[in-house]
VEXSEVEX-619794 format. One record per residue (C-alpha): residue number from 1; x negated, y, z. Coordinates in nm, 4 decimals, padded with zeros to 6 digits. Layout:
(NUM,(X,Y,Z));
...
END
This chain:
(1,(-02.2040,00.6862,00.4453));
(2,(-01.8120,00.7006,00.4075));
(3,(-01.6825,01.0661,00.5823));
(4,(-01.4642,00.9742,00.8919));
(5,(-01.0905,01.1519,00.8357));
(6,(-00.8841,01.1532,01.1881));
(7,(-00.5674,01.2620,01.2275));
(8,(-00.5199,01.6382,01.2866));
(9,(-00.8492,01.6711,01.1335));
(10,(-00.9277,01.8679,00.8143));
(11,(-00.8413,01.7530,00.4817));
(12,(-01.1359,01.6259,00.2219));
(13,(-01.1906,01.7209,-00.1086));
(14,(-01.1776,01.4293,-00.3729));
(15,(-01.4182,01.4354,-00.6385));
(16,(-01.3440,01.1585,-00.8259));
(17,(-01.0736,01.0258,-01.0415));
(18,(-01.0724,00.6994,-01.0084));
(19,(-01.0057,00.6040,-00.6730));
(20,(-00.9623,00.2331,-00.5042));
(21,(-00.7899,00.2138,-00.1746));
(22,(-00.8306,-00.0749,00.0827));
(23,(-00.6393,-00.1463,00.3890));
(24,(-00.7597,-00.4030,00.5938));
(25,(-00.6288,-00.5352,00.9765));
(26,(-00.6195,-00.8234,01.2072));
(27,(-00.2856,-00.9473,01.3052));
(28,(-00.2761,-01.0708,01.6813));
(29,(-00.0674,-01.4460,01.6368));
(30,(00.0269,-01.6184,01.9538));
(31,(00.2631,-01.8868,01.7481));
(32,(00.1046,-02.0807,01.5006));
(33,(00.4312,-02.1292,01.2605));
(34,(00.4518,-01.7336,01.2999));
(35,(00.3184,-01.5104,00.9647));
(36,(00.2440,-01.1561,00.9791));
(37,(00.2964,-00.9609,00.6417));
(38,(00.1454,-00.6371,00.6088));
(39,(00.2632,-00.4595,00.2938));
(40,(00.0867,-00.1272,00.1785));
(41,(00.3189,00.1246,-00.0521));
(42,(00.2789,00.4114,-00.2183));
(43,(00.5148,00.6823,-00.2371));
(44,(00.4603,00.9068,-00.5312));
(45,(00.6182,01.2995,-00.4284));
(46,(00.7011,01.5947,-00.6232));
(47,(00.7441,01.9566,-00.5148));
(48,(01.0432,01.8622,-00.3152));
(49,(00.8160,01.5967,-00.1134));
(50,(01.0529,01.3438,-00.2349));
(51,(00.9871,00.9658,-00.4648));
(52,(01.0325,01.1416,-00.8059));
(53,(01.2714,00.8572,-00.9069));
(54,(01.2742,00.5124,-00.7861));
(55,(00.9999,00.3692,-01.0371));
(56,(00.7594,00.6195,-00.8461));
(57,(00.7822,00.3914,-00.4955));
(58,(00.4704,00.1521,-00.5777));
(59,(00.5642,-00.1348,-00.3264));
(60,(00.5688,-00.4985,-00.3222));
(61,(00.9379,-00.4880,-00.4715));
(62,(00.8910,-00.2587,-00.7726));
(63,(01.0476,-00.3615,-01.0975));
(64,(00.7599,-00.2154,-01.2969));
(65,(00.4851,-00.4915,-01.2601));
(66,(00.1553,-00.5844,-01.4869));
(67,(-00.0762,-00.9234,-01.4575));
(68,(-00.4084,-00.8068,-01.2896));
(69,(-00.5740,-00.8457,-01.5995));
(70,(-00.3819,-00.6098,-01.8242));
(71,(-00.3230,-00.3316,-01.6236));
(72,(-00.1767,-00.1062,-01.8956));
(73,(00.1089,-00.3431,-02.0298));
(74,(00.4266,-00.3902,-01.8484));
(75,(00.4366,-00.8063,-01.7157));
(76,(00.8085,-00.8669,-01.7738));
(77,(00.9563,-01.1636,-01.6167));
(78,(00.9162,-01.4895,-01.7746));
(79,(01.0412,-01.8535,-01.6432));
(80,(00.8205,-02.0421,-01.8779));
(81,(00.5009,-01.8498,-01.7770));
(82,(00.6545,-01.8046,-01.3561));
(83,(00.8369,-02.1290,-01.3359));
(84,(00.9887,-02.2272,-01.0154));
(85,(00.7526,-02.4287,-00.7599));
(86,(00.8116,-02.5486,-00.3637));
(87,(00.6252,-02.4230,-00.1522));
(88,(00.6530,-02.7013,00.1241));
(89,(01.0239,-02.7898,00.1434));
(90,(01.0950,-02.4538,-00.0215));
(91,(01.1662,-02.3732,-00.3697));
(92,(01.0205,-02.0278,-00.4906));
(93,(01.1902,-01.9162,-00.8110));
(94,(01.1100,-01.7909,-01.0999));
(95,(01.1518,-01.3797,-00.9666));
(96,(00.9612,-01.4613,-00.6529));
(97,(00.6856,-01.6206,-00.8778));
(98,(00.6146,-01.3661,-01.0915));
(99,(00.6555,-01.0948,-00.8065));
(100,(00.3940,-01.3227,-00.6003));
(101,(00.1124,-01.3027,-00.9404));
(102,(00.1289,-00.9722,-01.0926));
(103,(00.0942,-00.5899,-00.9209));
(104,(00.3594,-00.3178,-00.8773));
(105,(00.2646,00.0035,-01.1201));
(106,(00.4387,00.3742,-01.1838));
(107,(00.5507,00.4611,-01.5317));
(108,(00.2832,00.6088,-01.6303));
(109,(-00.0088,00.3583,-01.5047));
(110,(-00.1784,00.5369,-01.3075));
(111,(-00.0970,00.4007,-00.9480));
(112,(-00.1124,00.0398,-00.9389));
(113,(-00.0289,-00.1568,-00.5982));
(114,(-00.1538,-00.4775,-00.4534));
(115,(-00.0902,-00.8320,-00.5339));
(116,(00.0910,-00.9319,-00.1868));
(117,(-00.1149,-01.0562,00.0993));
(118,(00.1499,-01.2122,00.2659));
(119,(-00.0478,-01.3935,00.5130));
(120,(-00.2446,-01.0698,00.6533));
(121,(-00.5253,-01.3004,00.7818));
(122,(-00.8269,-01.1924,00.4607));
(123,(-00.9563,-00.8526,00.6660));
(124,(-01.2623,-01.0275,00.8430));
(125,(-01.5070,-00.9020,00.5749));
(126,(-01.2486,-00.7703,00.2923));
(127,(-00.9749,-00.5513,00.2612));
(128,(-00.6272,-00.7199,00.3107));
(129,(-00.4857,-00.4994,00.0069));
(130,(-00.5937,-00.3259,-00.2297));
(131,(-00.4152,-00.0011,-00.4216));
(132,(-00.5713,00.1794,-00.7564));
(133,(-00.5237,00.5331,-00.8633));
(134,(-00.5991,00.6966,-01.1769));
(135,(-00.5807,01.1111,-01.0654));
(136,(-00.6217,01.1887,-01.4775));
(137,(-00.2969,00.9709,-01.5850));
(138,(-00.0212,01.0602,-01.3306));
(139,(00.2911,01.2583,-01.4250));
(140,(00.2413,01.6284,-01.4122));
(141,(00.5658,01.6361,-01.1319));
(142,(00.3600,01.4670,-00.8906));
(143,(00.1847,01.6438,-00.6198));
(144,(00.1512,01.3938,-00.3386));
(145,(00.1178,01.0334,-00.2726));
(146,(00.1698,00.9101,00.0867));
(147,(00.0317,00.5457,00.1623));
(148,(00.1950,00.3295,00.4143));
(149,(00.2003,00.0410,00.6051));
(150,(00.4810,-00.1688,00.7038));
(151,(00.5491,-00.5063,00.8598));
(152,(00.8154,-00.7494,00.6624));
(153,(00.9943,-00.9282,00.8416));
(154,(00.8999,-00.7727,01.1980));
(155,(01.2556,-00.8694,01.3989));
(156,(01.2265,-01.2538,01.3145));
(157,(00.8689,-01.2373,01.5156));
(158,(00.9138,-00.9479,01.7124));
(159,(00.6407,-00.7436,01.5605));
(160,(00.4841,-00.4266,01.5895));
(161,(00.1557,-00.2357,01.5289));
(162,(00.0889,-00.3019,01.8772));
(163,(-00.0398,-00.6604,01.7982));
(164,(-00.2284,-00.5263,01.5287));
(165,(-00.6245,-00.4719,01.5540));
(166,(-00.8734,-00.3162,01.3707));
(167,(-00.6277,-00.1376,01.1529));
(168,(-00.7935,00.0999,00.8873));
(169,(-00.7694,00.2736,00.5489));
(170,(-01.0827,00.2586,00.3039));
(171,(-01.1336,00.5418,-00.0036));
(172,(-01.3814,00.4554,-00.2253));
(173,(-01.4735,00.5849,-00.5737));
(174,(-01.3901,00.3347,-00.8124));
(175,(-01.6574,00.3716,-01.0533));
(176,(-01.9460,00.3447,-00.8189));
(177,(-01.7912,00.1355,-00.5594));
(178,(-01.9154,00.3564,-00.2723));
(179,(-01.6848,00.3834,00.0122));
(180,(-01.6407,00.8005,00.0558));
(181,(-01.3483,00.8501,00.3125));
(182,(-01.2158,00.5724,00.6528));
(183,(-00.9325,00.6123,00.8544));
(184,(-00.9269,00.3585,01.1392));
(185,(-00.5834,00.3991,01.2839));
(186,(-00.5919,00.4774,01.6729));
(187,(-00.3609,00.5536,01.9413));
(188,(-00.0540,00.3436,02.0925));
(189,(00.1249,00.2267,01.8009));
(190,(00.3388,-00.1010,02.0205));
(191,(00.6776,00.0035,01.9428));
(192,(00.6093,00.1166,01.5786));
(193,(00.6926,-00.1474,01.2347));
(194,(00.5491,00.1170,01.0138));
(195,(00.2797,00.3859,00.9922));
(196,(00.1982,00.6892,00.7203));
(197,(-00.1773,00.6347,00.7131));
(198,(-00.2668,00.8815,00.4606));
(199,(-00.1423,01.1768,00.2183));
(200,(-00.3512,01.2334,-00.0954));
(201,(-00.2438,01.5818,-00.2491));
(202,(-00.2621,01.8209,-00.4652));
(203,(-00.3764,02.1999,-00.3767));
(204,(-00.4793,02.4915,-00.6064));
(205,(-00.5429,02.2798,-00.8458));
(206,(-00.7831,02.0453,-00.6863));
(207,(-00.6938,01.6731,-00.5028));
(208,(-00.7374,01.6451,-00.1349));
(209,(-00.7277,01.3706,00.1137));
(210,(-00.5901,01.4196,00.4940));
(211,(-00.5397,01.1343,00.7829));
(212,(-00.1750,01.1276,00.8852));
(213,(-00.1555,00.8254,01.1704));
(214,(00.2521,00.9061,01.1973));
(215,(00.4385,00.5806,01.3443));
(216,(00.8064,00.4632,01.2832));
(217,(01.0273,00.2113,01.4411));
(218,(01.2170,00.0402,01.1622));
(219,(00.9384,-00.0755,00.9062));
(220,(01.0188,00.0816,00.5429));
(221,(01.3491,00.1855,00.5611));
(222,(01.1976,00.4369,00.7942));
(223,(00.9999,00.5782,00.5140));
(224,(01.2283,00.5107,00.2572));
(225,(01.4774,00.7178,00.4890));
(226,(01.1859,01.0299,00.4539));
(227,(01.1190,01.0038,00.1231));
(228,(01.4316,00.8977,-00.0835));
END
């Protein structure tokens, strides 16, 4: 059974390397044209508990992107392979395509982000998004990674974490697929866009894990504004 991690509580050792993290969460939708895009991001901190250079922000805009099923060669951009499509009256070009169908990554590959949920609607059952880390293949200068939660697009709808439910953060060990640490996110979270769910960092040597559950009011440019 997967340890329970609450904010304020005590951090938890992590004995694995491999780790796969899931997010899942049930967006609250009164209008039925209305979408509610959840994006999870990573933000990859050195000693100064800073992004150690733009590449190591893992988020649905990263330059740095690989097809799921070549996770150790850099996807670059290609209008033959990504051509531009409409989506309904729409036309989705060539960048959007290729952003939509491959998965953000660090220099190094070791942190690789989700392909973008942009509906938020695949939690009953599943995990919305899903982030890998490799602990044994990330740059020496990293000591933390922070992962958050934001909502795109939250002024066109009016949306907050308040019309959010069943909001939570899974840790599992990727090689044995066993769920070891949950966060569910609780507490009064209606005027926050964006939320630090969880730090995973390194002390004396050894990784940790600890709950964080810290709520902002202007979606990821109030974590960029924290970490940049």
């Amino acid at each position: 059974m997967a340890i329970n991690i609450i904010k304020g509580g005590e951090s938890q050792s992590i004995k694995f390397a491999k780790i796969r993290i899931g997010l899942g969460w049930d967006p609250i939708i009164s209008n039925p044209d209305e979408t509610f895009d959840l994006d999870v991001s990573a933000f990859m901190l050195n000693s100064t508990k800073k992004i150690h250079s733009d590449d190591y922000l893992i988020f649905y805009g990263s330059e740095l992107r690989v097809d799921p099923s070549n996770l150790s060669k850099i996807e670059p951009q290609d209008s033959i392979k990504y051509p531009p499509f409409y989506e309904g009256i729409r036309l989705i070009d060539s960048k959007e395509h290729h952003r939509r169908a491959t998965r953000p990554v660090d220099p190094d590959f070791s942190v690789w982000g989700s392909i973008d949920d942009m509906e938020g609607d695949e939690s009953d059952g599943g995990d919305d998004e899903t982030m890998d880390i490799d602990l044994r293949k990330l740059n020496s200068a990293i000591q933390e990674i922070v992962i958050g939660v934001s909502i795109y697009d939250f002024k066109k709808w009016n949306q907050n974490f308040g019309k959010v439910n069943n909001c939570y953060v899974s840790i599992y060990n990727e090689t044995t697929q066993i769920e070891e640490f949950r966060y569910d996110l609780r507490g009064d979270f209606s005027s926050n866009t964006a939320v630090e769910f969880c730090s995973i960092y390194k002390e004396g040597g050894f990784w940790k894990i600890k709950a964080l559950g810290f709520g902002h009011d202007n979606g990821l440019e109030s974590l960029l504004s924290i970490y940049n």
